[in-house]
Legacy VTK file of the C-alpha trace (Angstrom):
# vtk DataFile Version 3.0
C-alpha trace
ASCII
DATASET POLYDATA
POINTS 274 float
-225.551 55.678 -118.169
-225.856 58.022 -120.832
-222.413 59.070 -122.693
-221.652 62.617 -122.242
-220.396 64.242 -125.710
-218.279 67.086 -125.814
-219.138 70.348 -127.708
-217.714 73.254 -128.316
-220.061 75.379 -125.773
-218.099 73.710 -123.361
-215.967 76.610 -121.529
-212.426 77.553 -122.096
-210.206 80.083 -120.356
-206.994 81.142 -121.995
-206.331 84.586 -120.689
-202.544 83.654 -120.720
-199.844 86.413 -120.655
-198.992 86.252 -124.474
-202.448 85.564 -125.476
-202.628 89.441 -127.552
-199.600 88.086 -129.271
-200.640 84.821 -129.520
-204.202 84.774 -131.055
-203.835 86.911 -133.669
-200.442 84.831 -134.923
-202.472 81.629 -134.881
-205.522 83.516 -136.501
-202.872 84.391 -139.368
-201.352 80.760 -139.530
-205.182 78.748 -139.400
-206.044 81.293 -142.539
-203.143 81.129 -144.521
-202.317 77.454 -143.947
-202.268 75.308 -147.421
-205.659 73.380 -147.390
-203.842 69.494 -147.749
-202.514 70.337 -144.405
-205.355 69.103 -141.541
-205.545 69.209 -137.815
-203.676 65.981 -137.413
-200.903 66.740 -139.489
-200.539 69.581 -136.679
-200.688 67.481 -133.945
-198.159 65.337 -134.941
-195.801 67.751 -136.203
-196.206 69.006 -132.538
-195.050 65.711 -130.997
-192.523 65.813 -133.308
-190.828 68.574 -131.835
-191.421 67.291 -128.199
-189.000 64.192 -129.904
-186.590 66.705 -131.347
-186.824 68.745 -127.732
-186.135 65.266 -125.737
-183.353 63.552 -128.400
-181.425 67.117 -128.567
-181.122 66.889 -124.749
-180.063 63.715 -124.817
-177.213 64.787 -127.106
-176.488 67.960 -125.080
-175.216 65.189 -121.923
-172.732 63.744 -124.417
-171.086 66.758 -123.967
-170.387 69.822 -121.522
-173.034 71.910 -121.377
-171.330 75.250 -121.525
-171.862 76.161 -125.667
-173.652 73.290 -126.787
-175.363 73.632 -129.903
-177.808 70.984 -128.862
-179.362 72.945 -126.273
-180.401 75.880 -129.726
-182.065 72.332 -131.627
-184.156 71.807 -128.542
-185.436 75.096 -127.891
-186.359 74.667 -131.794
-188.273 71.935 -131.113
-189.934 73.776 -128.739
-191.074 76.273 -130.889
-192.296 73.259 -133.696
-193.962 71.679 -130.381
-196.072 75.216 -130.019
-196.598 75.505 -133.713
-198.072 72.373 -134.379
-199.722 71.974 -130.858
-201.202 75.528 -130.557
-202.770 75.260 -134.197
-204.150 71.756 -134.550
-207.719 72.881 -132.678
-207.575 76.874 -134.289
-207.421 75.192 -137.441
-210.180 72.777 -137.220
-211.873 75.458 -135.222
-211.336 77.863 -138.099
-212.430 75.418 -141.009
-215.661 74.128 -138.735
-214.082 70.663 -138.782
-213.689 70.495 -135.223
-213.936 66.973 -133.590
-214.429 68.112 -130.010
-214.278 64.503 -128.149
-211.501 62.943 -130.631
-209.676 66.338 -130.371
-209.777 66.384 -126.560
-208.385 62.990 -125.928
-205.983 62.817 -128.358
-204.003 66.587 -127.836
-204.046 65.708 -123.711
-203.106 61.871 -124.447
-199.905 63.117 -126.278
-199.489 65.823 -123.507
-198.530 63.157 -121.474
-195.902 61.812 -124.178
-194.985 64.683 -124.630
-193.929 65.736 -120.820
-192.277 62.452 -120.569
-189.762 62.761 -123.216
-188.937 66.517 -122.304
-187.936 65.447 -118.484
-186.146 62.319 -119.378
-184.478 64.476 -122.487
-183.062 67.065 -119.552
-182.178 64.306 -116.822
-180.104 62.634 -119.222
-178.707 66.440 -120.833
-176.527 66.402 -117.834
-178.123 69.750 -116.442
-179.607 68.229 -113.921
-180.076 65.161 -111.937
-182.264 62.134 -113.687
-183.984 61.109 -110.330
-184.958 65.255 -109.840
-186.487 65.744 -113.228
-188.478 62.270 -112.781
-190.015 63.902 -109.361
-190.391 67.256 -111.498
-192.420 65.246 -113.924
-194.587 63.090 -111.713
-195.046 66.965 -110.315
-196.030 68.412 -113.710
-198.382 64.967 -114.656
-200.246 65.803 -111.248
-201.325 69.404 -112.200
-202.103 67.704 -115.757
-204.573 65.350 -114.008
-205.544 68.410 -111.764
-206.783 70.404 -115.058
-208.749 67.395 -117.176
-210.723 66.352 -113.652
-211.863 69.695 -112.758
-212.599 69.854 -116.733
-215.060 67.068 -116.255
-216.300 68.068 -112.854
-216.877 72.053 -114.033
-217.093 71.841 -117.405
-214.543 74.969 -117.686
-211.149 73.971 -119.575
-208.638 76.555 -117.338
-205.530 76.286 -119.948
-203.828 78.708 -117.656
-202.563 79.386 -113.634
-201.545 82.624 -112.821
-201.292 84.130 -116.705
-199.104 81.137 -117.572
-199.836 78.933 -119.982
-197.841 76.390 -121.906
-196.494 79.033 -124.326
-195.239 80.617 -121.087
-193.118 77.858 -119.882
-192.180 76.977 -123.511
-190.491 80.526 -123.763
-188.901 80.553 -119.988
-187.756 77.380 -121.229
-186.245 78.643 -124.189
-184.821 81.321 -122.364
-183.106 78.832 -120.213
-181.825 77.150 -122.871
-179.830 80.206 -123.901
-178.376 80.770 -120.163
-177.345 77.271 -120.580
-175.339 77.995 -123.729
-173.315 80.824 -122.629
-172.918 79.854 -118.457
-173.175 76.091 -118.276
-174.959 74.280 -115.577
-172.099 75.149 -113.030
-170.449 72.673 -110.964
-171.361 71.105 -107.658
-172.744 73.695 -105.289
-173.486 71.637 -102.309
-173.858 67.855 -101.538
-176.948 66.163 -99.371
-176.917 62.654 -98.074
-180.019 60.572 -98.151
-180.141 57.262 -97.121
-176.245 56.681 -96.744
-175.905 57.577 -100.209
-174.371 61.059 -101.018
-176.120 63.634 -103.747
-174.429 66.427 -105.526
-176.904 68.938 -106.308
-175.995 71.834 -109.215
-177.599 74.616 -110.172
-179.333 72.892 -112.848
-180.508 70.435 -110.284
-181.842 72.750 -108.148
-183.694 74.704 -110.739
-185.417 71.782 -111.488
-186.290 70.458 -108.021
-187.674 74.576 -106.998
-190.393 73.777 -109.926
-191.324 70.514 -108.827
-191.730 71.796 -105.583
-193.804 74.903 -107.091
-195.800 72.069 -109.231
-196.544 69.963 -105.920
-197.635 73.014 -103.658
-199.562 74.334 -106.593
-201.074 71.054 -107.080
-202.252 71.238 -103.183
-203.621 74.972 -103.634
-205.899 73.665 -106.804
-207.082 70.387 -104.858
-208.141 72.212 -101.740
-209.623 75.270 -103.805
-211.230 73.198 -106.251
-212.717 70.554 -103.882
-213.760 73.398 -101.178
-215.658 75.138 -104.725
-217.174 71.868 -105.721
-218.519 70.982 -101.982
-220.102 74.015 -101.585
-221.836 73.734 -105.069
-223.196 70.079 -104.496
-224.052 70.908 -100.822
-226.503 73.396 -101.952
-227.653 71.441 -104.883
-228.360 68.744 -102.275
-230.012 71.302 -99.711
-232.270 71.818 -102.822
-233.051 68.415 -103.677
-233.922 67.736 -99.916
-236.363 70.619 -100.317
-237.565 69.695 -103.149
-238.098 66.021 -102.130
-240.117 67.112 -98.938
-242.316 69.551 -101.027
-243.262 66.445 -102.459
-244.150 64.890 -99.346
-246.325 67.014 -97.921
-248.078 67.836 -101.509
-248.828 63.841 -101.423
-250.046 64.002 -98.198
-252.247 66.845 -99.107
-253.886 64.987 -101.960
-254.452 61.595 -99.795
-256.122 64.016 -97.662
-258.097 65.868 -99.999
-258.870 62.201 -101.922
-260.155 61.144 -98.257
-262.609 64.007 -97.847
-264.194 63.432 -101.286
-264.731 59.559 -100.816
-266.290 60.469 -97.232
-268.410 63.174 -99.324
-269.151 60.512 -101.761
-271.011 58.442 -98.829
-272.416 61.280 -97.193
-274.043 61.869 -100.626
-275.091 57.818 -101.157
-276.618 57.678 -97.661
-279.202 60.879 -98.124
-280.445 59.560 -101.575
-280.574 55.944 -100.022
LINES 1 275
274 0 1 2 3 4 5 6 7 8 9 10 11 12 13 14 15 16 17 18 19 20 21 22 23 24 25 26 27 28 29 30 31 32 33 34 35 36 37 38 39 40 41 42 43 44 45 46 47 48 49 50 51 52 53 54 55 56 57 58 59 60 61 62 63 64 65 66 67 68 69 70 71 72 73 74 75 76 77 78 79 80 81 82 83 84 85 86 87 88 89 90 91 92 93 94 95 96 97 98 99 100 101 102 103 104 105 106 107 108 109 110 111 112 113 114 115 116 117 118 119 120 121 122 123 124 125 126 127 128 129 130 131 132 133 134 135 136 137 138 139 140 141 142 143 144 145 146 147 148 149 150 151 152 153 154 155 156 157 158 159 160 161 162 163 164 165 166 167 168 169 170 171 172 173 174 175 176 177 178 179 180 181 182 183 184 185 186 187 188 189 190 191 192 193 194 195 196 197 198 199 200 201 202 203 204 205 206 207 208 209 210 211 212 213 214 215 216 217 218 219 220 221 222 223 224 225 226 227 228 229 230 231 232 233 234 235 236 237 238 239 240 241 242 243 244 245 246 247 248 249 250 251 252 253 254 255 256 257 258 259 260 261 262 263 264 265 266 267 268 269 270 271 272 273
């Protein structure tokens, strides 16, 4: 089976929300960037802040949460994490060094590191329950997987839902961050009992367990969209191929009929000489 290579015709959709802002800042950065720094470097200064992001939460439940200067070092790692992630392909893009297949894999491979540490950073910050933000992640890793298979099965790269993006969420996360600072978490708000064992829910917890329920649903909406798109695409491919096939059916039996009438001609002819 032949090996499909990546180019850069392949399609991409970024239409996110801050995308006017956005392009033209990383336009300015890829230009302007010192020419000893290289794609990689970018990548993994960008998982470098993803390890800020998830240590500085980690600090922040050593603590109360309530004016916590760890929560300020992890929203700055979020902004390295966008720096260094957003840049890495506009600067190989913008120096026509781009390594489409290498560049592919290895952003979307540290994706996945990078989601890890940022959940199990905020379910240990104390903001909200460990067990909640592991759901929330395997949420978030199932519209990951979502994206790269209908990447391979459309060959369109959708880096956005709904005019969010990852710079998006980095910002509402940022944002949150802030709230955090000045309010706290808040105490319990209610408790729920599952399987004899009792679990106090806050508001942090209950942020957190609203987006993973948002990432699941959403995850549902894409499967059935996607898969009801991609049926109805290969079902009329197939209704072509069918015709197609036939078409060559009948055309074959159409020559082993014409082929039959010249060999009869052929002794019609031999019989009148003889």
């Amino acid at each position: 089976m032949a090996k499909k290579i990546r180019t850069e015709k392949d399609k991409r959709t970024n239409d996110i929300l801050l995308g006017p802002l956005e392009r033209p800042a990383l336009a300015f950065f890829a230009k302007h960037m010192p020419k000893w720094v290289n794609s990689d470097m970018l990548t993994v200064l960008g998982l470098m802040g993803s390890v800020l992001s998830g240590i500085s939460y980690a600090m922040v439940g050593m603590g109360a949460v309530k004016g916590n200067p760890w929560l300020f070092v992890a929203s700055l790692g979020f902004v390295i994490n966008w720096f260094g992630d957003s840049l890495d392909g506009t600067l190989a893009r913008y120096r026509n060094m781009s390594r489409p297949n290498y560049g592919y894999y290895t952003d979307h491979a540290i994706d996945g590191i990078t989601s890890l540490l940022i959940f199990a950073g905020i379910g240990l910050s104390g903001i909200a329950r460990f067990d909640v933000a592991m759901v929330a992640l395997c949420g978030w890793l199932l519209l990951m997987v979502q994206v790269y298979l209908k990447t391979h099965a459309t060959g369109v790269f959708e880096m956005t839902s709904i005019k969010l993006g990852p710079t998006e969420l980095r910002l509402i996360v940022i944002i949150l961050n802030t709230v955090l600072f000045y309010f706290g978490a808040g105490g319990t708000l209610f408790e729920v009992t599952l399987a004899t064992q009792v679990i106090s829910v806050n508001a942090g917890t209950l942020v957190l367990a609203f987006f993973a329920l948002l990432f699941l649903l959403y995850y549902i909406y894409q499967l059935i969209r996607t898969g009801s798109q991609l049926a109805y695409e290969d079902g009329e491919a197939l209704k072509k191929r069918q015709l197609e096939e036939q078409s060559g059916v009948k055309l074959s039996k159409a020559e082993k009929k014409a082929a039959k009438k010249r060999a009869n001609a052929v002794q019609d002819s031999s019989g009148i000489t003889a």
